[in-house]
N, C-alpha and C positions, 0 to 999 in steps of 0.2 A: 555501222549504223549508230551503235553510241558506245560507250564504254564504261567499266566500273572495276572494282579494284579491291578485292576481299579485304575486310578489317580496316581499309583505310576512309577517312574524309578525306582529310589533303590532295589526293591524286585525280578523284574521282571528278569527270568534268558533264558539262551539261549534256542530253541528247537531244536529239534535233528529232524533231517531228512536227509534218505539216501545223502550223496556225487553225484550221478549218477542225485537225482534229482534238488539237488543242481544247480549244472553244464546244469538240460535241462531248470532252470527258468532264470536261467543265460542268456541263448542263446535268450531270452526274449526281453532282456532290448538293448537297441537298441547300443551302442557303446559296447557291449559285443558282438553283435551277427555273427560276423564274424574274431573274435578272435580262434587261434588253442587252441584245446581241453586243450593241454599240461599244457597252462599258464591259462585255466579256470580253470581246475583242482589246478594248484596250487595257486588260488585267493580263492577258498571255502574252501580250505583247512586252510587256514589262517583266514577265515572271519567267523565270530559266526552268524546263524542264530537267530531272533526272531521274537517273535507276539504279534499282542496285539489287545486286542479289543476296539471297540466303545469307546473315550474318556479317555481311556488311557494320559498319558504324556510320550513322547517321550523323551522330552527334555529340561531345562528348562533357560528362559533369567537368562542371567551371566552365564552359565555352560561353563565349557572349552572345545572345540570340540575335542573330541581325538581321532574322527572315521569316516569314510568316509560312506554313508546309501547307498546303495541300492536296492529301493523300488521293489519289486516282486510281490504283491497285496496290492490293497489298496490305502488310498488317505488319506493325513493327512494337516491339518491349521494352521498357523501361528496364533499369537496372541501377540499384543505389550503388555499387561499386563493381569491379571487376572482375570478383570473385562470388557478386552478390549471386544466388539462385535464387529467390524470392523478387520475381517479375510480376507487374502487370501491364496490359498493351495502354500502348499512351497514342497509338494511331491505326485505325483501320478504315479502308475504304469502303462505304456503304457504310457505314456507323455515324448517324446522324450529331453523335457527340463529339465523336472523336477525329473527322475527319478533318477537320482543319486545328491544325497546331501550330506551335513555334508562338513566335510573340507576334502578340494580338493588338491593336488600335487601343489604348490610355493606358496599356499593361505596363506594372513598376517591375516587370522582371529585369534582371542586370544580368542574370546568368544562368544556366540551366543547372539544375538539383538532380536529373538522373544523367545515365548515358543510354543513347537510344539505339536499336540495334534490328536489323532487318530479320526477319523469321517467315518470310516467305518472301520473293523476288518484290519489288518494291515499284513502283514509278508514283511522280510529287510533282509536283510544281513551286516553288519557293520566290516569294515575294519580296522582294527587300523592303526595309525597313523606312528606309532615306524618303519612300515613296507615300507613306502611309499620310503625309500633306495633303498630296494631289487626291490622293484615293478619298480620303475622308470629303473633299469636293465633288470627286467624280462621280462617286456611288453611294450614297447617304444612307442608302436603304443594307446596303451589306456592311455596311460597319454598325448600323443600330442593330444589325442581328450577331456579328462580330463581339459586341460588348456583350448582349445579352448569354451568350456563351463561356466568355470569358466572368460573366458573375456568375453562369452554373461552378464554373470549374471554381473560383474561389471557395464559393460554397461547401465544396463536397470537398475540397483541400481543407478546409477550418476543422469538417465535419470529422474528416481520420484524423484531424493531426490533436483534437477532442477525445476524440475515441481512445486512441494511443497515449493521449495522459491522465486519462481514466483506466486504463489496464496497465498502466506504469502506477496509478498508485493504489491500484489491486493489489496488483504485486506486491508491493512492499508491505499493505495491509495484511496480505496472506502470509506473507514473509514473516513478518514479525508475530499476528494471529500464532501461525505452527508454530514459533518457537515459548511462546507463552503456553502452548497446551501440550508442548512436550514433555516441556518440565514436570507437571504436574502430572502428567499420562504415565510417564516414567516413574516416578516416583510412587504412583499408587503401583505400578505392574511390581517396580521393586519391592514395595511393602507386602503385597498378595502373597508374593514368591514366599517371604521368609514368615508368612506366619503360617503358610501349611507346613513351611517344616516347624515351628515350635510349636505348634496345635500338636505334629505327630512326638516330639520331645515330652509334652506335655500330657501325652497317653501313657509315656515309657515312666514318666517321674508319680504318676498317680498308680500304677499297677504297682510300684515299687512302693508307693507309702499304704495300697490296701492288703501287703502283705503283713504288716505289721498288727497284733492285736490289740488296737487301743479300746479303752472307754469310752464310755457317752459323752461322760466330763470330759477326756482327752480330745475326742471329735470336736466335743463343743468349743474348744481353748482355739481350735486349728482353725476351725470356721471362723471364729471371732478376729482372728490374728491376719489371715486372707481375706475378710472383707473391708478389716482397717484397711489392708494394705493399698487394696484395689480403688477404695473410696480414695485414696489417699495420692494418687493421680490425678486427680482433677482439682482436689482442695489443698495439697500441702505447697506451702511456700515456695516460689522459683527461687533458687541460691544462684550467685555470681559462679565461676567457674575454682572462683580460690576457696568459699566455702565447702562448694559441692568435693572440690578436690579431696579438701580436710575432712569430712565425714564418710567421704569413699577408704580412704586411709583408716579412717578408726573402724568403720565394722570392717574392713577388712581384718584388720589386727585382734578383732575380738573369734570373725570366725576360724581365722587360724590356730587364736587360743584353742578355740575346740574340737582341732585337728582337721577340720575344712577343707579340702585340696581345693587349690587355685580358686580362690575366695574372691576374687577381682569381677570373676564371671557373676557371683552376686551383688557385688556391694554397689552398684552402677545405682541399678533399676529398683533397690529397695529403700537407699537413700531419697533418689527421688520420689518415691510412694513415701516419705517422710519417714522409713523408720530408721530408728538407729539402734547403738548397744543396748540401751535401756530395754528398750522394746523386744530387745532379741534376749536380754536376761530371764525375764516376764516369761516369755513365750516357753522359755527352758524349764524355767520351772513348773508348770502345766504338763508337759510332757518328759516321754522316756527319753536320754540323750541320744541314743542309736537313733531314734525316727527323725533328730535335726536336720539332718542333712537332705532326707526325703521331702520333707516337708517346705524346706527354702527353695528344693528345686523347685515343686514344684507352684510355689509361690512366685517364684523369676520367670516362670513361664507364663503363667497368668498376665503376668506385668508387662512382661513381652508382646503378648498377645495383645493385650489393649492398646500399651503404646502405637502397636502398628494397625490396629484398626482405626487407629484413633488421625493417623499419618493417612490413612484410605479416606477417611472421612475429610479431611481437610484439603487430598486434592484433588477428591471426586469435585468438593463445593467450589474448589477454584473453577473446575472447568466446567462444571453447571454456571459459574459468574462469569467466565466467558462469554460462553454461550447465551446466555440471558443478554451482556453486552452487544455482543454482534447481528443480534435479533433487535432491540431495542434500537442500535447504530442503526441499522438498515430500515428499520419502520417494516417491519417483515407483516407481510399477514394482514399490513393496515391501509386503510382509504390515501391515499396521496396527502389529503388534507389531513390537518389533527390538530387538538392541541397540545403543544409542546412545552413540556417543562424546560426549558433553556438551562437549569442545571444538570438536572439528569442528562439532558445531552451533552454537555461539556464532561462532565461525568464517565460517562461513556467513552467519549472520545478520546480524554487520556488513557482509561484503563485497557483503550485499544494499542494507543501509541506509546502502551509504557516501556516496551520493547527500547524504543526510539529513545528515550528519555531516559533508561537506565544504561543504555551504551555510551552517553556522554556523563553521565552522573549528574543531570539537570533535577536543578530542587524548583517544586514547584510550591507555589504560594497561591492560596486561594483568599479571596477578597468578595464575596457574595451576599449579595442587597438579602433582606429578611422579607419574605413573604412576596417574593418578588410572583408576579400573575404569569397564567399560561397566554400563551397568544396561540393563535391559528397560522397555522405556516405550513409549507413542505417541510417535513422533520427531514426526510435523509438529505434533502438535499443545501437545507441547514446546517445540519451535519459536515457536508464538505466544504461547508466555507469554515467552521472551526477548525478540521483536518488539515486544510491546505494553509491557515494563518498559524496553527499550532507546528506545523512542521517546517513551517520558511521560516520559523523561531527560533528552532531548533540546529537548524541547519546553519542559521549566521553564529550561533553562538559556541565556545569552547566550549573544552572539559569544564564540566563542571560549573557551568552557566545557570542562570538565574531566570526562571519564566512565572509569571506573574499570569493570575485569569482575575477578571473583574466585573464586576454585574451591579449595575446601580438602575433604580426603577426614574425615568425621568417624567415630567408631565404629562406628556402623548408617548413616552417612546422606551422601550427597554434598551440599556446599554450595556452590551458584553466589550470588554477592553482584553487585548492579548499583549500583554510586555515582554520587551525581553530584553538583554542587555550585550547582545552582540555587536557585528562592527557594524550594524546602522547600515544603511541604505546610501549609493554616494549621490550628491549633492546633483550629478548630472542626469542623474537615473529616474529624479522623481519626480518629474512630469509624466515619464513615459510606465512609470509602474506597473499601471492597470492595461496598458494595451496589450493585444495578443501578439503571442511567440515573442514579447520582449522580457529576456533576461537577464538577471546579475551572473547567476551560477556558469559555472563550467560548462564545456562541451558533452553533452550526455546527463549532464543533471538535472536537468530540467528543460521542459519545456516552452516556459513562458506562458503556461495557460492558466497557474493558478490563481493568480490575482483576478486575471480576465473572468477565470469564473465566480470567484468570490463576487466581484462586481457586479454579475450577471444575474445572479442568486439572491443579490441583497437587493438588487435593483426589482427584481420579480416579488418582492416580496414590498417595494415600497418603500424601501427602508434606504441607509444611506451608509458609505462608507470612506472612512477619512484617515490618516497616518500622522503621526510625527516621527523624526529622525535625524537621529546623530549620533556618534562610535559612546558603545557602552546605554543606547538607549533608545529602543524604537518601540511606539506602539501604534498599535491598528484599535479603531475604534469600529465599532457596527452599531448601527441604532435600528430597532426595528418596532413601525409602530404598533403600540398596543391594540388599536383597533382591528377587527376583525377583514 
């Protein structure tokens, strides 16, 4: 009665079934179902029945579409390669969406993007293409429902393929986010670690100097000597590395003079609190020489101890300025609407992408209007028109590239400028810049949507957007007007 041919297209040939019944599965599918007999009859006439069972191949990615399906029983999946697991059904019978596939009346497909594959026994009917003249005369009312169909699917195709380069530049935002609050996460967990142990060093170096019997006056000399020292962290001179070296060298030499063992373990962290041999002669003479040794200990630990509170403090405040950034980037917590300082968001948005910017060693130059006014805008979504210009910057340019931001206040209109001096945009490309899914980059780098968004964003906003370009020099211009 008919035949079919696991896994293959090629073999698989039409089945034969009555005209009559043709016409009543017909009446089925839901933009057939209230079409005159007349022009059903001559749509099955024209269209090859077939079947196929469980896992069959329908179709296959790259094939050229040369037939319009529709599904009568059955349910068939997508699949972006042969290996893919990650399906969704692209035909099922009774599914007022998806029951008619394949290429559609004014469709620009050339080729088919998945491979399709039967998942439950299948029967179709398949229209050629050649015929899609006669039909678009024959039946006027099924092809304006045909198109109407075929602009859902574009639609909800723009809609993922949107989607997907919004969580493609999550990613990378996440990507590089984590690695900027690593550092800093790290780096205080490091610092935590080593001051509980010189907090406990710094128990063992004070029980050993409250053994000794000093004076008031000798207290007072120790006191005086440990709160220069301490003070002397914050205020003593930062030295080059060849000073610091040379002053590490001399108190060392001096506490060896006073028999010191492994004198290096001081002279680091005292130098830097600005003392030197002088300070340490002074200090000597105030006190018994036996109590020296007790007393720098536990002087070094003290020093220790701030230094690394002081290392907790600065990456606690990095990752609270993180944080502050990726809350402000996002407009977290706030009305859609706002007004935006256009600096602080640009602002923002490199200290999000510094990740991106120190991986190629990009120097950036700021050029910013004075007193430039807030406007009313969607912030985050302002936000991602500087993201995606700030990173198509970045991406055209070398190690070591030059990007340029600029902000000039104009009559009616604020102007942000993105420069950059990569190889430029080529000459064939820029007409089609701003269209969607057209791109320069590589297979996998991109989408083609960032521009189309910018556009869309600056367009929502009123405002306008314009380019210039040539190797070693492209910028994007954004004008958005001041009024509300």
């Amino acid at each position: 009665m008919e035949e079919t041919v696991s896994g293959s297209i090629e073999t698989i040939v039409p089945a034969s079934s009555s005209p009559a019944d043709k016409v009543e599965a017909l009446r089925r599918v839901h933009v057939f179902a209230d079409l005159p007999d007349d022009q059903l009859q001559w749509f099955v006439d024209h269209a090859e029945e077939y079947r196929y069972v469980t896992g069959d191949v329908l179709f296959r990615k790259g094939d050229k579409p040369e037939f319009m399906v529709i599904y009568l029983e059955g349910e068939v999946h997508a699949y972006w390669d042969e290996s893919d697991h990650d399906q969704v059904y692209i035909g099922r019978a009774g599914d007022q969406s998806t029951e008619v596939s394949g290429m559609l009346p004014f469709s620009r497909m050339t080729q088919f993007q998945v491979t399709g594959r039967a998942v439950t026994d299948v029967r179709l009917l398949r229209f050629p293409v050649s015929l899609f003249p006669e039909l678009m005369h024959r039946m006027p009312v099924l092809v304006q429902r045909l198109v109407g169909i075929m602009s859902d699917r574009v639609r909800e195709a723009t809609t993922l393929d949107q989607q997907q380069d919004k969580l493609m530049a999550l990613g990378k935002l996440s990507a590089g986010l984590a690695h900027e609050l690593n550092n800093p996460a790290a780096g205080a967990t490091r610092a935590a670690n080593d001051l509980i142990e010189t907090l406990k060093q710094l128990r063992v170096a004070d029980m050993r100097l409250c053994a000794h019997d000093l004076t008031a006056k000798q207290q007072a000399a120790i006191d005086e000597f440990e709160s220069r020292a301490i003070d002397g962290t914050a205020t003593a001179e930062q030295l080059n590395s060849l000073d610091q070296s040379d002053r590490e060298d001399e108190v060392s030499q001096w506490l060896e003079s006073q028999g010191i063992q492994e004198p290096w373990k001081l002279s680091a962290n005292l130098v830097e609190a600005g003392i030197d041999s002088a300070a340490l002669v002074q200090l000597l003479g105030d006190i018994p020489p036996a109590t020296l040794v007790d007393v720098l200990s536990r002087v070094n630990c003290q020093l220790a101890a701030a230094k690394l509170a002081s290392e907790i403090r600065t990456s606690t405040a990095r990752i609270s300025e993180l944080v502050k950034a990726i809350k402000e980037y996002s407009y977290m917590d706030q009305a859609s609407v706002q007004e935006v300082d256009i600096h602080k968001a640009l602002e923002n948005t490199l200290l999000i992408l510094k990740y991106k910017l120190r991986k190629k060693n990009i120097t950036v130059t700021r050029d910013y209007a004075e007193s430039l006014p807030l406007i009313k805008a969607y912030g985050s979504e302002l936000n991602q028109v500087w993201t995606n210009l700030i990173v198509n910057a970045v991406d055209a340019m070398s190690e070591g590239g030059k990007l340029k931001v600029r902000t000039k206040r104009e009559p009616t209109d604020v102007m942000v400028e993105i420069r950059d001096n990569g190889v430029g945009i080529p000459a064939s490309a820029r007409s089609r810049i701003f269209e969607p899914f057209f791109t320069t980059k590589t297979v996998g780098e991109g989408t083609g949507l960032g521009l189309d968004t910018v556009a869309r964003i600056v367009r929502k906003h009123r405002g306008n957007v314009r380019f210039e370009s040539r190797p070693g020099d492209t910028c994007f211009q954004v004008r958005l007007p001041l009024g509300s």
